[in-house]
C-alpha positions as a Markdown table, in Angstrom:
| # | Residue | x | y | z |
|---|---|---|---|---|
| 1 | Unk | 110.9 | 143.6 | 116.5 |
| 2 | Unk | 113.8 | 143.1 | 118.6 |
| 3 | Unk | 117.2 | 141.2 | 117.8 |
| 4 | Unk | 116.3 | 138.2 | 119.8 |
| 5 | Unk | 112.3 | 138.1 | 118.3 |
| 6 | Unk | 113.8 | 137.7 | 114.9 |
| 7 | Unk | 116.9 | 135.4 | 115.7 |
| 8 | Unk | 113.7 | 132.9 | 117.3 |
| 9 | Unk | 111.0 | 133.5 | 114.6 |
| 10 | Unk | 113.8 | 132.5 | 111.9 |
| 11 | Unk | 114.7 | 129.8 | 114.2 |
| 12 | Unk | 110.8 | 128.2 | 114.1 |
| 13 | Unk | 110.0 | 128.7 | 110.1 |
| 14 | Unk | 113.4 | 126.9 | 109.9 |
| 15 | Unk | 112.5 | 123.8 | 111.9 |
| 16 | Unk | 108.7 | 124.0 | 110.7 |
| 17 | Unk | 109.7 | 123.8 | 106.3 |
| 18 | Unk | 112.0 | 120.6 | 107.9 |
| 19 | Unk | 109.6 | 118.2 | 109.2 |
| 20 | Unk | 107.4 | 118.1 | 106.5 |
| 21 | Unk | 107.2 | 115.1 | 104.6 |
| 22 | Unk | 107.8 | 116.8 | 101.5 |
| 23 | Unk | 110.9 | 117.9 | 102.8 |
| 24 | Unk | 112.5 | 114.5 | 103.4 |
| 25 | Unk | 110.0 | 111.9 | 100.9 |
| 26 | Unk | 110.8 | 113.1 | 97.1 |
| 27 | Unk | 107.7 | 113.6 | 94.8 |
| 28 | Unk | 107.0 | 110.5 | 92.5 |
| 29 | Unk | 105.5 | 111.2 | 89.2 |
| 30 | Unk | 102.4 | 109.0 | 87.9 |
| 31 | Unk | 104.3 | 107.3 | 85.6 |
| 32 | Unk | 107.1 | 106.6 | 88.3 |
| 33 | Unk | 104.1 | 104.7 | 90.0 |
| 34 | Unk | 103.1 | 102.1 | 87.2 |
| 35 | Unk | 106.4 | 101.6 | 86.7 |
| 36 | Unk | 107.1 | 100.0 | 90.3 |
| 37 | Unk | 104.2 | 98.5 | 91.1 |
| 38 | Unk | 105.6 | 97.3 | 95.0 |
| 39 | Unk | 105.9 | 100.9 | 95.9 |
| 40 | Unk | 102.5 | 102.2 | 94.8 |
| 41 | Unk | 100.7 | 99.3 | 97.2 |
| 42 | Unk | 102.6 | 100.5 | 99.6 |
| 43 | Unk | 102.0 | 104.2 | 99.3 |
| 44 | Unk | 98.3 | 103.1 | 98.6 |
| 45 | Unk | 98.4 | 101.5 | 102.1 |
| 46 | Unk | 100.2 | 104.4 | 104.0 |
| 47 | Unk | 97.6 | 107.0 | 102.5 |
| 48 | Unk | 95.0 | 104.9 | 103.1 |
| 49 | Unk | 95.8 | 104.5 | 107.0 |
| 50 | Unk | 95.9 | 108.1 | 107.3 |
| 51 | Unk | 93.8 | 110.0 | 104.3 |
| 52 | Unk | 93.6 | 113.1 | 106.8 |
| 53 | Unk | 97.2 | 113.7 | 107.3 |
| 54 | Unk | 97.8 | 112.5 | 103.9 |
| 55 | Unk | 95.2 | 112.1 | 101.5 |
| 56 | Unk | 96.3 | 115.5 | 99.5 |
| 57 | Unk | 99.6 | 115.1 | 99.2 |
| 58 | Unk | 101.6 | 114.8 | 95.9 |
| 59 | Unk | 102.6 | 110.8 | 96.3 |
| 60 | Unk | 99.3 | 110.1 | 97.4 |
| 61 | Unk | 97.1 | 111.5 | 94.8 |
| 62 | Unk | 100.1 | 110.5 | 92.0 |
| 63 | Unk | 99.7 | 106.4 | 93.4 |
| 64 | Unk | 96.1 | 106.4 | 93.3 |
| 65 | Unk | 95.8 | 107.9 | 89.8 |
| 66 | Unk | 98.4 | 105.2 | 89.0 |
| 67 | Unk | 96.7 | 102.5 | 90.5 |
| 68 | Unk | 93.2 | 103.7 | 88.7 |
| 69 | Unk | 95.4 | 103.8 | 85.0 |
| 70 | Unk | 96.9 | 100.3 | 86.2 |
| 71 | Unk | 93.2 | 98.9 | 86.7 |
| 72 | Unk | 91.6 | 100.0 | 83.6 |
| 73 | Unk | 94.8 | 98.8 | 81.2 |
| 74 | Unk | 93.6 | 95.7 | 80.5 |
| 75 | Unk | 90.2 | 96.9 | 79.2 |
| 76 | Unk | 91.7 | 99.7 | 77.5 |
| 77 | Unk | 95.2 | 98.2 | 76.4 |
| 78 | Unk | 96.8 | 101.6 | 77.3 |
| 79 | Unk | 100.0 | 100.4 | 79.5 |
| 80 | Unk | 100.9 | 97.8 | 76.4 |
């Protein structure tokens, strides 16, 4: 592979890993979630807008597994 394959291959993984939205959104825990409610509607919302894009993603799957824990607390008395 010549000098200038290399210099451009290094150049495209570089600017692929930095627009990822893991790259510039940090990863919220479950917990993080229940704890501030505003933000998990709104993640809820943006995943829900796009679930192909986003559906899989860390936040996405961590805000709906807090909004499911936030539903059933009253029934089970679990976020007390």
């Amino acid at each position: 592979m010549g000098q200038i394959s290399r210099w451009v291959l290094v150049l495209v993984v570089a600017i692929a890993a930095g627009c990822t939205n893991e790259a510039t959104e940090p990863v919220q825990t479950v917990d993080w979630y229940l704890a501030h409610l505003p933000e998990m509607k709104a993640m809820r919302e943006k995943c829900g807008n796009n679930p192909g894009e986003l559906g899989k993603t860390p936040n996405c799957l961590n805000a709906e597994q807090a909004f499911i824990k936030y539903r059933l607390a009253p029934r089970t008395g679990t976020l007390q």
